[in-house]
Each structure stands twice: as C-alpha cells, then as structure tokens.
C-alpha positions as CSV (number, residue, x, y, z in Angstrom):
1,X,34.8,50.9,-28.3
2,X,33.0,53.4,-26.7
3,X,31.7,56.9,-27.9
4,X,34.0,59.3,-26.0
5,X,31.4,61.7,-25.0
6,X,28.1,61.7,-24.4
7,X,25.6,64.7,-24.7
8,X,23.8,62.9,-21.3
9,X,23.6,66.2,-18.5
10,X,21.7,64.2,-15.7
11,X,22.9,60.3,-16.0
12,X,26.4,61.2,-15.8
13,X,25.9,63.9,-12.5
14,X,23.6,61.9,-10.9
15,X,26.3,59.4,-10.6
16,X,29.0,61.7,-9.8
17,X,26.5,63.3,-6.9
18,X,25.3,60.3,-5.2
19,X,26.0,58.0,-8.1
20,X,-6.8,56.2,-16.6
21,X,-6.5,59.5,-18.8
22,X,-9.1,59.6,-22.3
23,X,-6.9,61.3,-25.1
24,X,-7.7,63.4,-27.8
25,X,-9.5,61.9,-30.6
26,X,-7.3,63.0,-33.6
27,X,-3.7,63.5,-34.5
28,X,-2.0,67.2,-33.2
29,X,-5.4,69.0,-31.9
30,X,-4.5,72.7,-32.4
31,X,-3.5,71.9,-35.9
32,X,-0.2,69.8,-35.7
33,X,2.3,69.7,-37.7
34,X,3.3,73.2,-38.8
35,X,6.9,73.3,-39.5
36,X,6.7,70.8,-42.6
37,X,9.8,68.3,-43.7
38,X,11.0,70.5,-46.8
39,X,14.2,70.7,-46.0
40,X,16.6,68.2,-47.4
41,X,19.1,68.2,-44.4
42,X,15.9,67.9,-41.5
43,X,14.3,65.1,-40.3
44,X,12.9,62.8,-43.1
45,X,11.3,59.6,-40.9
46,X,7.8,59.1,-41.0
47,X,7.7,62.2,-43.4
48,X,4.1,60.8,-44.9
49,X,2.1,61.2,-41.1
50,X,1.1,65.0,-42.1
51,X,-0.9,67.7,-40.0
52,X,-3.9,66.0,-42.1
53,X,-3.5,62.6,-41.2
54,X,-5.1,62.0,-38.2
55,X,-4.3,58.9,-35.7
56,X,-6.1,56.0,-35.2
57,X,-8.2,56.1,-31.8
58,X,-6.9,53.3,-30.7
59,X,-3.6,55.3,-30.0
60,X,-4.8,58.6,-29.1
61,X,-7.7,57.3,-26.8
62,X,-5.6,54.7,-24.9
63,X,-6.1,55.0,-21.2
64,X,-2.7,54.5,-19.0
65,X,-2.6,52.5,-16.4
66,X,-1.1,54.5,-13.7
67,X,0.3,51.6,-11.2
68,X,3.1,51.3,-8.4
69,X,6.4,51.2,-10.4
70,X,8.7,48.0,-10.2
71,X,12.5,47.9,-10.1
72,X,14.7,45.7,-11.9
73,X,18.5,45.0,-11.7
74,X,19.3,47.9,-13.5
75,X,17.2,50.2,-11.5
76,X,15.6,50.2,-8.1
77,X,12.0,50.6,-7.5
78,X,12.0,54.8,-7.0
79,X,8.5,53.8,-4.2
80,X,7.0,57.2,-2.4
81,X,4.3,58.7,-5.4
82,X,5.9,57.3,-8.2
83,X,3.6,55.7,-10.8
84,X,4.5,54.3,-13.9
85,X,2.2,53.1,-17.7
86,X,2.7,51.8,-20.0
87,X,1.9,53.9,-23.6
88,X,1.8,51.6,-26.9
89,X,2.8,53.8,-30.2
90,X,3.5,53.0,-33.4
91,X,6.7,50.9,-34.5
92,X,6.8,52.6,-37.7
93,X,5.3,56.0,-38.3
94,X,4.8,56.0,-41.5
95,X,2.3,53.5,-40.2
96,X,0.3,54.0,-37.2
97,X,-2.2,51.1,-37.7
98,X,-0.1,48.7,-37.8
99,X,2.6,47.2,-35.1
100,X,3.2,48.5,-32.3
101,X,5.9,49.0,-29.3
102,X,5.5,49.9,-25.7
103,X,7.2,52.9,-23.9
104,X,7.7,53.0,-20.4
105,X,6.7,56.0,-18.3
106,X,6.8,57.4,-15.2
107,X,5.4,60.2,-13.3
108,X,4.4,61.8,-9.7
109,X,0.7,63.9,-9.2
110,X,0.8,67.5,-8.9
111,X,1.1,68.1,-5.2
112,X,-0.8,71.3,-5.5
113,X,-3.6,73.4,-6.3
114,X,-3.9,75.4,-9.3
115,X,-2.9,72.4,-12.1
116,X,-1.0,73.3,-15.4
117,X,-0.9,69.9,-16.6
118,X,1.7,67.5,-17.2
119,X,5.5,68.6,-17.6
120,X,7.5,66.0,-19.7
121,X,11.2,65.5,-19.1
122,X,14.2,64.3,-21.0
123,X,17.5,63.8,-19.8
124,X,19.9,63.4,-22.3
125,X,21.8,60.6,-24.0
126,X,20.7,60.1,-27.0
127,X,20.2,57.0,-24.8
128,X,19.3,58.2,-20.8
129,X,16.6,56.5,-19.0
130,X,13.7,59.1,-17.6
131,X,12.3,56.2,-15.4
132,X,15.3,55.9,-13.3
133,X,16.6,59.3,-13.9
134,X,13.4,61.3,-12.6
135,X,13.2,60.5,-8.9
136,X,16.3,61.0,-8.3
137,X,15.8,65.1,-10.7
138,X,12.9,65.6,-8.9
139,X,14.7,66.9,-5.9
140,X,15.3,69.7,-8.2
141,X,11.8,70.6,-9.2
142,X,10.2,70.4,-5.8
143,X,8.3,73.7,-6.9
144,X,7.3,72.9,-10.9
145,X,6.4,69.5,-8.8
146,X,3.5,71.7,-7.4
147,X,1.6,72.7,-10.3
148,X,2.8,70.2,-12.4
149,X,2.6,66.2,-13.2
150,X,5.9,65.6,-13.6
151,X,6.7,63.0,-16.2
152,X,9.3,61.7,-18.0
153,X,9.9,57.9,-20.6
154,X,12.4,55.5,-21.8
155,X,12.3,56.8,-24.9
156,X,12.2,53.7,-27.9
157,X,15.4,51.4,-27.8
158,X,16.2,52.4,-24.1
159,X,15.5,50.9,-20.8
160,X,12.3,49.4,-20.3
161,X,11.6,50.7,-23.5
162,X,12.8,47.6,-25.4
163,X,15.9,48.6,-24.4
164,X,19.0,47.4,-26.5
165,X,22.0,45.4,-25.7
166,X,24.8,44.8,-27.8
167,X,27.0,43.2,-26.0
168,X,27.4,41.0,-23.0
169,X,29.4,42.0,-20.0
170,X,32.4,40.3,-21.0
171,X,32.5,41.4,-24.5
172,X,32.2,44.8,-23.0
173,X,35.1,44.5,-20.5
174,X,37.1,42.7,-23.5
175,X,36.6,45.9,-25.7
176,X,38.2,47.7,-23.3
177,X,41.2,46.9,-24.4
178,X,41.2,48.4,-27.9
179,X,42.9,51.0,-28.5
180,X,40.7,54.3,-29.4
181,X,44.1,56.8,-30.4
182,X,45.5,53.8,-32.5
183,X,48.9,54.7,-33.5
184,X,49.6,51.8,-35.7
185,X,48.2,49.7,-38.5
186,X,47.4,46.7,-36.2
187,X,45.9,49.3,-33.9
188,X,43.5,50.7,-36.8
189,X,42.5,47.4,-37.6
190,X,41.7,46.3,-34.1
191,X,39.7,49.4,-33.9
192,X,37.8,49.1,-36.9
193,X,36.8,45.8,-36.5
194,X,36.0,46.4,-33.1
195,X,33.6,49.0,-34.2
196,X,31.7,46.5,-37.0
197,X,31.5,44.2,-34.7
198,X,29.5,46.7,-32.6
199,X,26.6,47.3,-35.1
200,X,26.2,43.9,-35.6
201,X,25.7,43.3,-32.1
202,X,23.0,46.0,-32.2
203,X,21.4,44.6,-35.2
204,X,20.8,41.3,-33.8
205,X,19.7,42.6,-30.4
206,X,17.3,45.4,-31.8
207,X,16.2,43.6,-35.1
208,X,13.5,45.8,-36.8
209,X,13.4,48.2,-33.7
210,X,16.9,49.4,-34.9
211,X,15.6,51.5,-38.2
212,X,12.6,53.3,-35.6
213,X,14.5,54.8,-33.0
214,X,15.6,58.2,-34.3
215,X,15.3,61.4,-33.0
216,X,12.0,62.3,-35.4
217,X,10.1,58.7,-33.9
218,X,11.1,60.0,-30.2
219,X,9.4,63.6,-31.4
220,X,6.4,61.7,-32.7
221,X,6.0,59.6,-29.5
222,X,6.4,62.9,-27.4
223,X,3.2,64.3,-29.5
224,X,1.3,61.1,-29.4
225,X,2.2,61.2,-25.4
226,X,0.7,65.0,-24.9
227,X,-2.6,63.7,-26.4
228,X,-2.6,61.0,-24.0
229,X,-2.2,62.5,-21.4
230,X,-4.8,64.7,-22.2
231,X,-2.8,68.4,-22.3
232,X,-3.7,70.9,-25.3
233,X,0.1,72.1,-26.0
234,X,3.3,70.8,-25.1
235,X,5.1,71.7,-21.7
236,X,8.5,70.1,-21.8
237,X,12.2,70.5,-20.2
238,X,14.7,68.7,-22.0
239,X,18.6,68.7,-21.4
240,X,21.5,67.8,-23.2
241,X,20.5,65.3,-25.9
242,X,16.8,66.3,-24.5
243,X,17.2,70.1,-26.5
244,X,18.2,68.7,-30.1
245,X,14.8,66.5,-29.3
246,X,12.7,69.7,-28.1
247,X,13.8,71.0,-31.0
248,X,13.2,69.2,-33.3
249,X,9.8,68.4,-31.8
250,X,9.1,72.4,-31.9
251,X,9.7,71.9,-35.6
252,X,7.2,69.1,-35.9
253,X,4.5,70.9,-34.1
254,X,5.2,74.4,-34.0
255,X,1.4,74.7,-32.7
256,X,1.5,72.8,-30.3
257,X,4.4,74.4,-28.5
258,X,3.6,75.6,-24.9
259,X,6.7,76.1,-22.3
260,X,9.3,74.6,-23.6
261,X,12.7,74.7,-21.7
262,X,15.9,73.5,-23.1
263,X,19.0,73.6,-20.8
264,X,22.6,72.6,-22.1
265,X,21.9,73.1,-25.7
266,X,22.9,70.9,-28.8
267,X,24.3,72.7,-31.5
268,X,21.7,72.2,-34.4
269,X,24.0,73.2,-37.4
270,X,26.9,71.2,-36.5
271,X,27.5,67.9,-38.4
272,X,29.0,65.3,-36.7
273,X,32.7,66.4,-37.0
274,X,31.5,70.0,-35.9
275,X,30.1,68.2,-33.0
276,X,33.6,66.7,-32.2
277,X,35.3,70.0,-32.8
278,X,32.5,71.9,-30.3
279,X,33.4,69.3,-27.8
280,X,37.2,69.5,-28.3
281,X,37.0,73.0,-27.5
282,X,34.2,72.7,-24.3
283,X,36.3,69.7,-22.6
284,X,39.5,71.8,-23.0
285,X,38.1,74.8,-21.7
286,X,36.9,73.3,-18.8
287,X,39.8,70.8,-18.3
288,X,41.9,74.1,-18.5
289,X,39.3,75.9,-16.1
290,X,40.0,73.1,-13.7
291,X,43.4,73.4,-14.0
292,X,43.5,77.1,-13.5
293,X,41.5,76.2,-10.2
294,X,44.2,74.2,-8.4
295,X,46.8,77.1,-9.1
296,X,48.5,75.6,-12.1
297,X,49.3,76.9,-16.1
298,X,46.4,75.6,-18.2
299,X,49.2,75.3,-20.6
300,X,51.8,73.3,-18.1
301,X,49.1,71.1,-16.5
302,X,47.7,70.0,-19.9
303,X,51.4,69.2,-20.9
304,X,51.9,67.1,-18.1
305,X,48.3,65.1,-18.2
306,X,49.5,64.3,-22.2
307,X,53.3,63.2,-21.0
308,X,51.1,60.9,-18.2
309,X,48.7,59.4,-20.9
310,X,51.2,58.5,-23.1
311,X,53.0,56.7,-20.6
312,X,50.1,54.7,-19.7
313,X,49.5,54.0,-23.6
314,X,53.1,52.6,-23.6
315,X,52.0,50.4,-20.1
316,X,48.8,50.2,-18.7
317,X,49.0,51.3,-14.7
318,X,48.0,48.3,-12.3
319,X,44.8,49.2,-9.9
320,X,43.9,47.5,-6.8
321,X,41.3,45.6,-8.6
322,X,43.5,43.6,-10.9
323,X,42.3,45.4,-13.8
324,X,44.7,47.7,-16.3
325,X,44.1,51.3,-16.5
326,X,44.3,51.4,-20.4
327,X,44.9,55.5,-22.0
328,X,41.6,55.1,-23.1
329,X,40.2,54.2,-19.6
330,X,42.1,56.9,-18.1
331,X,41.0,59.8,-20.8
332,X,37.5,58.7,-19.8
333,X,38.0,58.9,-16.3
334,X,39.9,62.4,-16.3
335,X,36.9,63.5,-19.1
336,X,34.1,62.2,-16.3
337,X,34.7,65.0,-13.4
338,X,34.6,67.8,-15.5
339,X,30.9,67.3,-16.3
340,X,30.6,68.5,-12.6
341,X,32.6,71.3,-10.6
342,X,32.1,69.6,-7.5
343,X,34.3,66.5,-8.7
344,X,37.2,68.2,-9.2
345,X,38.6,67.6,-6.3
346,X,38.0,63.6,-7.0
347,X,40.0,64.4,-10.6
348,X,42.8,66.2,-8.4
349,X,43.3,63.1,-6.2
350,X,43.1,60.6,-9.4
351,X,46.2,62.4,-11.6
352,X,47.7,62.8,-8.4
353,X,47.7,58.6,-7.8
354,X,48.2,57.9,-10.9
355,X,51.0,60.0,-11.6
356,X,52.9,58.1,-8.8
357,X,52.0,54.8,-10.7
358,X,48.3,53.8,-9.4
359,X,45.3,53.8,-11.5
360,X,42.9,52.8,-9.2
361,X,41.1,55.8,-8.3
362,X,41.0,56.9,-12.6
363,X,39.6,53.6,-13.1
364,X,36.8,54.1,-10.7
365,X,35.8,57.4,-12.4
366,X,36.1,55.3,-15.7
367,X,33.8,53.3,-14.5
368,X,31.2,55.0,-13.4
369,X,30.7,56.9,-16.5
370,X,30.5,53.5,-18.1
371,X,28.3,52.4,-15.9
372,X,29.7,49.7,-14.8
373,X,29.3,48.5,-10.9
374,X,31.5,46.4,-8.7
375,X,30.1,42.9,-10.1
376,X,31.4,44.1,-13.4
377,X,27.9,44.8,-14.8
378,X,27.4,47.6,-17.4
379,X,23.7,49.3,-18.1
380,X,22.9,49.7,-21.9
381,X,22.6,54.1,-21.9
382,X,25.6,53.9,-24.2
383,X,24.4,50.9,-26.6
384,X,21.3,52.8,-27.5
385,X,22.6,56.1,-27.8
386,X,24.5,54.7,-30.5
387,X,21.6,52.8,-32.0
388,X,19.8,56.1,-32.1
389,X,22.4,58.6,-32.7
390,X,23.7,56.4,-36.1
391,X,20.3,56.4,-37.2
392,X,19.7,60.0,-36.9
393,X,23.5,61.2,-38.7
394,X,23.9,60.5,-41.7
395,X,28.0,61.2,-42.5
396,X,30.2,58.6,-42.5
397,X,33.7,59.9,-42.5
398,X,36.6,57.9,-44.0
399,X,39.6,56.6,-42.3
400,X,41.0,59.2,-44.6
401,X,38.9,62.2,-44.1
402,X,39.6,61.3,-40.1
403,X,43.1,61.6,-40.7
404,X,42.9,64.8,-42.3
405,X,41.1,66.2,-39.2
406,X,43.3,64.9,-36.8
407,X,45.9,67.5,-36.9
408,X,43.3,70.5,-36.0
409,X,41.6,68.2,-33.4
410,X,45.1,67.5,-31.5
411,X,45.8,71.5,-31.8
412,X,42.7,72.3,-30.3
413,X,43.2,69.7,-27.3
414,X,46.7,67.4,-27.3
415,X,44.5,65.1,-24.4
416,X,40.8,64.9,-25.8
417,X,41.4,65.6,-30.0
418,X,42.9,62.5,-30.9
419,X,40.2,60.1,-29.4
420,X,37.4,62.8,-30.6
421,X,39.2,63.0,-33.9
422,X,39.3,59.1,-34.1
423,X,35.6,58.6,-33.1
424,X,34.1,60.4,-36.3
425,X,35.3,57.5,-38.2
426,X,34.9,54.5,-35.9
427,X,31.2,55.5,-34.1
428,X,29.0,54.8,-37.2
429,X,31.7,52.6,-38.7
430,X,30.4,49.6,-41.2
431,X,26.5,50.8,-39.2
432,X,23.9,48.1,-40.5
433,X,21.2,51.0,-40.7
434,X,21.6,54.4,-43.4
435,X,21.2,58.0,-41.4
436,X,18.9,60.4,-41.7
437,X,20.2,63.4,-42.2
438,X,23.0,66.0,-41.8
439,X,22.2,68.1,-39.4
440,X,18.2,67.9,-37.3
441,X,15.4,70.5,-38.8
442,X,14.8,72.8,-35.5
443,X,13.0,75.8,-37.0
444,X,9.7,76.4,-35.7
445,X,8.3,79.2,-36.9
446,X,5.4,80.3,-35.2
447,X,6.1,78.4,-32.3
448,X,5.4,80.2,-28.7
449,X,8.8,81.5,-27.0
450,X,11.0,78.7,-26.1
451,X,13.4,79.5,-23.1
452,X,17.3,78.3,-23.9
453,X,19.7,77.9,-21.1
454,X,23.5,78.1,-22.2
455,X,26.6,77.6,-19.7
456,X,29.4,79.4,-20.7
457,X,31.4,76.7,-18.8
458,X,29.4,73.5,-20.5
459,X,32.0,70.7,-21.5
460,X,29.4,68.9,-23.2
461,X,27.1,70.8,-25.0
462,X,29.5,74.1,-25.4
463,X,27.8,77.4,-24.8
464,X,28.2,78.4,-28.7
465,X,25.8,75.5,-29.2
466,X,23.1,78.5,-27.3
467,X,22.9,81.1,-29.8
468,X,22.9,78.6,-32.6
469,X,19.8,76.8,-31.7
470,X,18.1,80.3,-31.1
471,X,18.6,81.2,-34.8
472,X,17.8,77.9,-35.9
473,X,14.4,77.8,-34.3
474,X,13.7,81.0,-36.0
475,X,12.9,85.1,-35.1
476,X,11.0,85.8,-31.2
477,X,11.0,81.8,-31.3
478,X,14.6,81.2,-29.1
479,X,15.3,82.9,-26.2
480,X,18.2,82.9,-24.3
481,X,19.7,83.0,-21.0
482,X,23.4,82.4,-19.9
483,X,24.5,81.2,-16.8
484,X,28.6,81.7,-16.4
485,X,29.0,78.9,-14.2
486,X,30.7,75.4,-14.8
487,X,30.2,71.9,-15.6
488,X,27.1,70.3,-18.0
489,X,23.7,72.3,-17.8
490,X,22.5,75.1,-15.6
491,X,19.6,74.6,-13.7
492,X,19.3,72.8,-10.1
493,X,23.1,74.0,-10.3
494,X,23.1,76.9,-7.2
495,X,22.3,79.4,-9.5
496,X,19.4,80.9,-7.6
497,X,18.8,83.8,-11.3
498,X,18.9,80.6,-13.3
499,X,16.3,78.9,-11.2
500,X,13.9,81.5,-10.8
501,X,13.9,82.8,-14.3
502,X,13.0,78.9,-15.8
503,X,10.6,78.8,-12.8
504,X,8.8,81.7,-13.6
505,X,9.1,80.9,-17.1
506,X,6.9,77.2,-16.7
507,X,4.9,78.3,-13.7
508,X,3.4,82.1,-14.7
509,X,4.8,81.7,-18.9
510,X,7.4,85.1,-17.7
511,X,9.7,84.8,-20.5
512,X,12.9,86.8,-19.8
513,X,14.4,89.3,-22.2
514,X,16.0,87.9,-24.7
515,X,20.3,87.9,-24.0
516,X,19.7,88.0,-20.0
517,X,22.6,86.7,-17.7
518,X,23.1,85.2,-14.5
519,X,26.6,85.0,-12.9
C-alpha cells in the first residue's frame, strides 16, 4: 500500500509541470536552544543535547567540499553552478561523538553583490529530495538567488542521504493490487498484511538508521548545517512537510531564528486522524472547485466520479499498457491533478476516457505521483516519508477506532474518505519502530517574525492548517498571509502580491502586517 497523500508541494508539481567553509566552534552560537522539550506531546528525540551542551569540533568545524554534483539513475546531474558536499552529523543525537551519517547537499553561489548568506530549502515529503528538487525550484527564486546561497539536503533516510528502500520494483507493482477501501474480510486481511509487510521491508533496508530519522534529527541537522555553513541565524523556506520542520526547528532554536518562510502550512495541533480529516476536507474542496470549473454541480460531478470508482472496484479498466487500473490507482490519479490548477484540464481528459471504459490516461497520472517511469522503476520519496513520518507519530489507531471514523470521513468526501479513513489504521500498521509524539512542539517564543503563507485553495496542507501554526508558534512570532488561489502552496504560483511580499520579507526582513491578502 501506499499513503494516499502526501504533504510533498514541489515533488509532486514539478512532475506535473515538466515532470571549504570553517564553522562555529560550539553548539547554537547565539545561545541555542530556547524553546526547551517540556511538553509531553513535543518532540522528545535527542532531548539530552541542551543549549549547554556544546558540539564536538569535529562536527561544527568540518569544511565541505563544494565539488561538481554527479547524477545517478534516479536523478540527473542538474550541471550549470550547481555544487554539492557532503556534511557528516551525528547518527544519534543524544550522542554526537559517536557514529556518524552523511547528508547530501546541494547549493548554487550568490550571483550578486550585497550577500545575506545561505538560504536553506525544504521541499516537502516527509521524504522529498532537495538535491534533485532545487535546480529545477530555482527557476522560482532567480531574485533571493542574488543575495543568497541557495541551498537545500537529502534530509536523513532520503536520497543520497542513505536513502531507504523497502521494496523492490516488483514488490511494489505487486502491492498494487491490494485493495486500500477493503470491503471485505479477505480484503482487510490482504491489507493489513500488506502493510506489516511494509515495515519490515523498511527495517531491514534502514537497520539502525530507521529509529534517527524523525522530524526533531532533521531539525538538529538543519542547526548543525547553519554552523557549517558559517551563518549566525537561520534563513530558511520550507514547504509542505518543510513548515511542520521550520517549525519545529523554530522551537528548538528560538534564537537562532532569522527569516524563516513557511508556504503550505502543516497543521501542528492535528493528530494524525485530524490530519486525514483536514485533507478530506482540502481534496474535496478542490476536487469540487475543479468541478465547479468545467460547468458541472460539485454535488452531481462527485456523484458520478463515486458511481465510476466503484465500477472500476468491481473490474479493473484495461489501459494500453497491459496494466489494470485498480480504484485505488484511479483515486490516486484523479487525487494527483488537483495539487496543480493547471492539470485540470489533464483530469478532465482522464474521467472523460475512463468513463468510456479506458484507464490509460488515469493510470499515467497514477503514475507519476508514484514515481514510477516507463521501465516500471519507482524512486523511494514515499518509502522514507513513511520511515520518518511513523517515527515522528505516535497513534496507532485500531482496525476498530478506523471503523468508527469511517462514516464521518465518507460524509465529508464519498471519493477521498474511505481510502483516508482506511489509511489511519494501515500507514503505521504492526511499525517496527515506537513514535514520538502526538502532535510536533512548534512554539517559539521569542523567536524573530516568521512569515506563513496559507492558500485558501490548498488540497494538501488546507488553509485552516495557517492560522493554527500561527498560534502554535506563539504571540508576534507567526505571521500570516493568504493567497486565494488554488492547488498546493503559494509562491512561484503567478501571484505577483504573494511573490513580492516573501521577497521583501527574506531580501530587506519587510514583514507584512499580520492577516494581509493577496487575491
């Protein structure tokens, strides 16, 4: 099985649009961590490195080795100014002498005059790959590219970042297959089993990796990072996955806060059947914002797509490749276009060939937001945001409790609350590894102004997720901006209010007033 949605902004549209420094010498410089680990629902991993306990040189002093980046198979070389390091950091936190792992990083030189320092990126996921996703952003950020070093990682567990797999091709394709609405006992089984079989497949891919890869590790190596790269306070952009990360880096190191942007914001209070629900909602709204576009009733059209999927649960719709366009295949392929408003016209076309009997062009969509290419090769995003996200949550919802939730979920979206509902129970099914916590530790207080970006049309990462984090993060800390556009984050989008105000907000440190709007 595969997680139905992914809080990945800039994976899934890139796809669907083309498809030697000296560090400091101790821990967090300007006095480090701040925000403290009190709380008994925040962040608990590597709770015993304090704003007292300094880093070992070795770590903070390292020098990177700025060199011409390689490609692999999984990700061309990106050529032009494009450097990549690599940065070594601990395995464990709780102990930075011993072991450690190496991240991956990339970056491209300030083209200007006038330096800030270096920006660092993240694109989403839990899982996304900033090596291969940054040259192709960067088209977006020609002008922070001026003042700025533009950087971005694999964070641990993903990419070149001892990336893991767990599961070959085949086993991948096979899973396919499994039903992820079941409707019957054989079907439950099949899923649940499917989903064990998962986490083992982790665990013996990641080994001891697979208990180090949480959200509070990534925040930690984002710290350790700043140091290396020699810049006094933090100047970050994350997205998607990227702002539950900035956040909970903000509450980390509260002092060492500097521009932080967050765009497509995470909900920091919702557990994860809240984060279901909040998704529910977003993908319905949009799906019935898309609907509304081509001149149908939200109301009729989603009616008809739920009469079309069950006909395809009861028999799979042949496609010109030989492969079956299972319901769970299609749900992902009418789910992928509306993470961009410029691929509904590609949705339009797919219901439209498949309602006449031909899954081919839903199958392609499918595909592509499962990374798989024509050779029937799948990249790993979705492996490790598992990996990282079942670390980080701690429930475990029951077959039982799932069912109980099932009947709100469907009323809230007949096509995308049953697989939603179904996925609290099977995502972190039987996981090798215990979670973390409830929900992530975000408040910062005394933190500089961070800027948030909502959409009110955000599939994803729902706009209610906005105001949220701003309260979380705590009073003149969170500030926010809404765009009322559509489809998964806000800026590089064609909003030319939503652009200048983050511009102005990393380049001079203008922070808008609080509550501003673009439309």
């Amino acid at each position: 099985m595969a997680r139905f949605v992914r809080w990945t902004a800039l994976t899934a549209a890139a796809a669907l649009l083309v498809t030697g420094v000296t560090g400091c010498s101790g821990g967090s410089s300007d006095g480090g961590e701040g925000g403290g680990e009190t709380s008994g629902t925040g962040p608990s991993s590597a709770s015993s490195v304090g704003p007292t306990t300094p880093l070992p040189t070795s770590l903070t002093a390292q020098k990177l080795d700025w060199g011409r980046c390689k490609g692999t198979a999984d990700s061309p070389e990106p050529g032009g100014a494009w450097q990549c390091a690599t940065l070594k950091a601990p395995l464990d936190w709780t102990k930075p002498e011993s072991r450690t792992i190496d991240l991956a990083l990339i970056r491209a030189e300030a083209t200007g005059g006038d330096r800030i320092g270096s920006l660092l990126f993240n694109f989403g996921g839990p899982g996304g790959s900033g090596v291969s996703t940054l040259p192709w952003y960067a088209s977006s950020t020609a002008e922070l590219g001026k003042r700025y070093d533009l950087v971005s990682w694999d964070p641990r567990g993903v990419g070149a970042s001892q990336g893991v797999r767990c599961r070959s091709d085949q086993q991948i394709e096979a899973a396919e297959s499994v039903d992820s609405t079941p409707d019957t006992p054989a079907e439950e089984r099949a899923y649940f089993r499917d989903a064990a079989a998962f986490g083992k497949g982790c665990q013996k891919s990641a080994g001891t990796l697979m208990a180090h890869v949480s959200t509070t590790d990534t925040a930690r190596d984002m710290d350790l990072m700043r140091q290396v790269l020699g810049d006094p306070r933090m100047q970050y952009f994350g997205v998607s996955y990227g702002t539950e990360l900035g956040g909970v880096y903000a509450h980390l190191f509260p002092k060492t806060v500097g521009r932080l942007v967050l765009d497509a914001v995470v909900d920091p209070s919702a557990d994860s059947a809240g984060h279901a629900e909040n998704q529910i909602r977003g993908f319905q709204r949009a799906l019935d914002n898309y609907l509304e576009s081509t001149g149908e009733d939200a109301k009729d059209g989603t009616r008809k797509i739920v009469d079309l999927l069950r006909r395809i649960d009861a028999e799979p719709l042949s496609t010109s490749s030989g492969r079956k366009l299972t319901e769970t295949l299609a749900l992902t392929g009418l789910l992928y276009p509306l993470y961009s408003e410029t691929s509904w016209p590609r949705l339009t076309s797919a219901l439209e060939a498949a309602g006449q009997g031909d899954g081919t062009e839903l199958l392609a969509l499918a595909d592509e937001y499962n990374d798989r290419d024509a050779s029937g090769h799948y990249l790993t995003g979705s492996h490790s945001q598992r990996v990282i996200s079942c670390l980080d949550e701690k429930q475990r919802p029951t077959i039982e409790e799932t069912k109980k939730l099932l009947p709100r979920f469907k009323k809230i979206s007949p096509v995308f609350g049953p697989m939603l509902g179904w996925d609290t129970a099977g995502w972190c099914h039987d996981w090798p590894v215990a979670g973390q916590y409830d929900t992530p530790e975000v408040s910062a207080p005394g933190a500089a102004p961070i800027l948030l970006v909502g959409n009110t049309g955000d599939p994803a990462t729902p706009y209610e997720g906005t105001r949220r984090m701003a309260d979380e993060l705590g009073r003149d800390v969170g500030v926010t901006t809404t765009w009322n556009g559509e489809g998964h984050g806000a800026y590089g989008k064609g909003s030319s209010c939503v652009d200048s105000t983050v511009n102005a907000y990393l380049l001079q440190g203008s922070v808008p007033k609080d509550g501003k709007v673009c439309s």
